[in-house]
C-alpha positions in Angstrom: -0.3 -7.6 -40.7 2.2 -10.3 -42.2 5.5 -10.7 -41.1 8.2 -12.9 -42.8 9.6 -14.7 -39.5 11.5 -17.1 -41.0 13.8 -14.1 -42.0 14.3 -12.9 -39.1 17.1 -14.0 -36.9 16.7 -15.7 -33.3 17.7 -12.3 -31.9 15.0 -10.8 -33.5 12.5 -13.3 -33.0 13.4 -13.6 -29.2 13.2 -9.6 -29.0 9.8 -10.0 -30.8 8.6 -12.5 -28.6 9.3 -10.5 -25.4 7.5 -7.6 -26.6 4.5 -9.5 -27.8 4.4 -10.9 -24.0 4.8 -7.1 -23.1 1.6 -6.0 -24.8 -0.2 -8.6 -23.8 0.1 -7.9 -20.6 0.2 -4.6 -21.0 -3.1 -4.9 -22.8 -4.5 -7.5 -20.2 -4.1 -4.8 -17.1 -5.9 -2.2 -19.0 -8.8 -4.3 -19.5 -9.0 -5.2 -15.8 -8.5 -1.9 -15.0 -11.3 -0.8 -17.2 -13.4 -3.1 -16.2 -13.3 -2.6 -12.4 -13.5 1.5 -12.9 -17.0 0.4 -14.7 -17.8 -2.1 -12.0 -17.3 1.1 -9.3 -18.6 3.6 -11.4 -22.6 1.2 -11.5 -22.1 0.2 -7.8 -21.7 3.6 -7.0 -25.0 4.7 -9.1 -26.5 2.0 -6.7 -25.3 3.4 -4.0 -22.4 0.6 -2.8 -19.3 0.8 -3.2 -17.9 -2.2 -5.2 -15.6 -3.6 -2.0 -19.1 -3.1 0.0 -20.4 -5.8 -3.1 -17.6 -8.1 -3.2 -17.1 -8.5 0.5 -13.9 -6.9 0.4 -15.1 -4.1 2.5 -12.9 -3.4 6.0 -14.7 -4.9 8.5 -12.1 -4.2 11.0 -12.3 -0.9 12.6 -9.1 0.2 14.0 -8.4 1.0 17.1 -6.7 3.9 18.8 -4.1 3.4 21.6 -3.6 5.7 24.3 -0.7 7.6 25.0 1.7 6.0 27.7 4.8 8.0 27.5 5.2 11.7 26.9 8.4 13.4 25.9 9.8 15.8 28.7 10.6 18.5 26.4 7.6 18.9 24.5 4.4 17.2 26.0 2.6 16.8 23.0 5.0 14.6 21.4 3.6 11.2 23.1 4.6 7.3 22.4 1.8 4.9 23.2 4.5 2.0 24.2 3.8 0.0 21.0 5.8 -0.3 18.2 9.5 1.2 17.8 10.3 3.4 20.3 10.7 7.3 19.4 14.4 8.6 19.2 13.1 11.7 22.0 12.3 8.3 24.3 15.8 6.0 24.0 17.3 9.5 24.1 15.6 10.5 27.4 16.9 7.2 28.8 20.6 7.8 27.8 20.4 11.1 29.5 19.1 9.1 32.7 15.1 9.8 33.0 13.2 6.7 33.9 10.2 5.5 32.2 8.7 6.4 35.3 9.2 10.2 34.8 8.2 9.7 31.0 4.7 8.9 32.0 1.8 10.2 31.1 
């Protein structure tokens, strides 16, 4: 593949440029790609899975929280106290229930 680039313009050489850089990437990504899908696919036939390998396996289990607050109109609906609070709970308070009567 030969290409005459001292006839091309700086237009064309920049737009050339940026889709070299383009594949390359491009090209780079797939090969990572390919390579960790073959990685997997042997740690699996091991019987690992390739986070297990690497040490990039969770080793935080999560934890659940348990419900604080329940929502007068429908029980199940239930708000733990962490995090944003639910629009049935600042709703509840505007119409004058306490967090009190929210309870669980």
């Amino acid at each position: 593949m030969n290409f005459d680039l001292k006839s091309l313009s700086l237009k064309e050489l920049k737009d050339l440029q940026s889709q070299v850089a383009r594949e390359i990437s491009g090209y780079e990504e797939r090969q990572k790609r390919l390579a960790i899908e073959t990685l997997e696919e042997k740690a699996r036939e091991m019987g690992f899975s390739l986070a297990e390998l690497t040490g990039m396996a969770p080793t935080r289990k999560k934890t659940t929280t348990t419900a604080k607050y329940a929502n007068p109109a429908n029980p199940a609906d239930t708000w733990s106290g962490r995090g944003r609070k639910p629009r049935w709970y600042t709703e509840a308070l505007a119409a004058g229930k306490s967090d009190d009567d929210m309870r669980v």
